[in-house]
C-alpha positions in Angstrom: -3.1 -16.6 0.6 -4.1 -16.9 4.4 -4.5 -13.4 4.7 -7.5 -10.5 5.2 -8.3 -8.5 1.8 -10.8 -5.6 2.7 -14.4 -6.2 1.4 -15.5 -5.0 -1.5 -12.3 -3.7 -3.0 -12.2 -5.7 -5.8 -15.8 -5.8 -6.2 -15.5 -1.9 -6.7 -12.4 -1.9 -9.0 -14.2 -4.7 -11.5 -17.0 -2.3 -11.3 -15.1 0.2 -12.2 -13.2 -1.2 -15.3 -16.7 -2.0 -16.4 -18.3 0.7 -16.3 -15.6 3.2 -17.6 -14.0 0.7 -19.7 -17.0 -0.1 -22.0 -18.4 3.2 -21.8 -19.8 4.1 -25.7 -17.9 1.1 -26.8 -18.6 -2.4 -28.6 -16.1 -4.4 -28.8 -15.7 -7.2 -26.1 -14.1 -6.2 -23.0 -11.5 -8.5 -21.2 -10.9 -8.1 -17.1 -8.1 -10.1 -15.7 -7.7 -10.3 -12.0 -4.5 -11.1 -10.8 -3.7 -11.9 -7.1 0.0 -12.7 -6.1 1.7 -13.7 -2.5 4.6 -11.7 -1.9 6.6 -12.8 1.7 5.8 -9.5 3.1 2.4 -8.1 1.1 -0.1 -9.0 -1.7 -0.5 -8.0 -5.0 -3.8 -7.6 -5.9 -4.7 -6.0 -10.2 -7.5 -5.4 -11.7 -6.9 -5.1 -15.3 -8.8 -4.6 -18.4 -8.5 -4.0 -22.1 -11.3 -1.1 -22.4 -11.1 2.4 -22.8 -7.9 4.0 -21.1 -8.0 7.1 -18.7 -7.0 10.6 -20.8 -3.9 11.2 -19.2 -5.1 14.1 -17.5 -7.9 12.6 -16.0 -5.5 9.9 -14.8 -2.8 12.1 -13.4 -6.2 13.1 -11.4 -7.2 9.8 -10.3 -3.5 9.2 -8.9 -3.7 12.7 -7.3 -7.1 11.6 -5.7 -5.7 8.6 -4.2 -2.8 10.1 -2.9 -5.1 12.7 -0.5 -5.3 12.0 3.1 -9.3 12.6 2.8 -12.0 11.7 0.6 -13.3 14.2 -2.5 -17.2 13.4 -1.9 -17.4 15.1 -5.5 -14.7 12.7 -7.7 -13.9 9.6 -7.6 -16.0 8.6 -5.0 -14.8 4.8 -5.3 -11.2 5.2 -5.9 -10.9 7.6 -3.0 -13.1 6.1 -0.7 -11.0 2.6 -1.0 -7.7 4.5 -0.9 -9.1 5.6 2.7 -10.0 2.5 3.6 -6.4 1.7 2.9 -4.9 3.7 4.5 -7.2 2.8 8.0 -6.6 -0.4 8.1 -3.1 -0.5 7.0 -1.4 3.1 6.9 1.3 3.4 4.9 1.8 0.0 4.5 -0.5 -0.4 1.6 -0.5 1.3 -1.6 -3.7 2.0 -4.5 -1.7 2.6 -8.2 -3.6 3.4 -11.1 -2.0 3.3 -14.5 -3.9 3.3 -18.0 -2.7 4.3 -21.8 1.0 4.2 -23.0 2.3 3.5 -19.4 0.7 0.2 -19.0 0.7 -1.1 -23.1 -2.9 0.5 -23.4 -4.8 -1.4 -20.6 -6.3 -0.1 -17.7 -4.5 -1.1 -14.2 -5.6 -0.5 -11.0 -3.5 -2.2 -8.3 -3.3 -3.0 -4.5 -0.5 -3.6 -2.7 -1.3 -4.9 1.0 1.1 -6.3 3.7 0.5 -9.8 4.7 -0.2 -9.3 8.6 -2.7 -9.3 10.2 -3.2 -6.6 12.0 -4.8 -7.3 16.0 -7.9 -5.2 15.6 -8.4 -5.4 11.8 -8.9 -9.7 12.2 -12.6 -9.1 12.5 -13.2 -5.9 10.5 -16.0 -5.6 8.4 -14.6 -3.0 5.9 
């Protein structure tokens, strides 16, 4: 896509549907990653067919995301990439979580990230 993804985001979100997704479960788990160019961002999902979120832990997980700073105490990943986010590219970017009924009982995190390039982000390590 030409374009700069932060490091590790993915990486964290696969991690994630891993771990929470085949937690004290047997059956074979399935994680799709799908990346699409948009003219004006990216749209970046992680998706998987494990466990979903209880809906009010999820409504918790969007909540967490949503906060200007990071809960050192929950969510440590979720949060800490939503600030990450939100540093690089303010409002322009987005972190939605969506699991259970509202996403035909997978797990979907997704990233939604403008297409520039930002001067002092080019080189950024994040």
């Amino acid at each position: 896509m030409n374009m700069e993804v932060p490091k590790l985001g993915l990486l964290a979100l696969t991690e994630n549907a891993i771990t929470h997704g085949m937690a004290d479960r047997t059956e074979p788990l399935t994680i799709t990653i799908i990346c699409k160019a948009m003219p004006d961002c990216a749209d970046l999902r992680v998706i998987n067919n494990g466990n979903c979120i209880p809906p009010e832990k999820l409504r918790e997980l969007q909540d967490s995301v949503r906060e200007e700073s990071v809960n050192l105490e929950k969510n440590i990943g979720l949060g800490n990439l939503a600030t990450r986010l939100r540093l690089i590219y303010g409002d322009k970017a987005r972190l939605e979580i969506s699991s259970g009924a509202e996403s035909g009982q997978e797990t979907m995190v997704k990233l939604i990230i403008p297409r520039e390039v930002r001067r002092h982000v080019q080189n950024l390590n994040c």
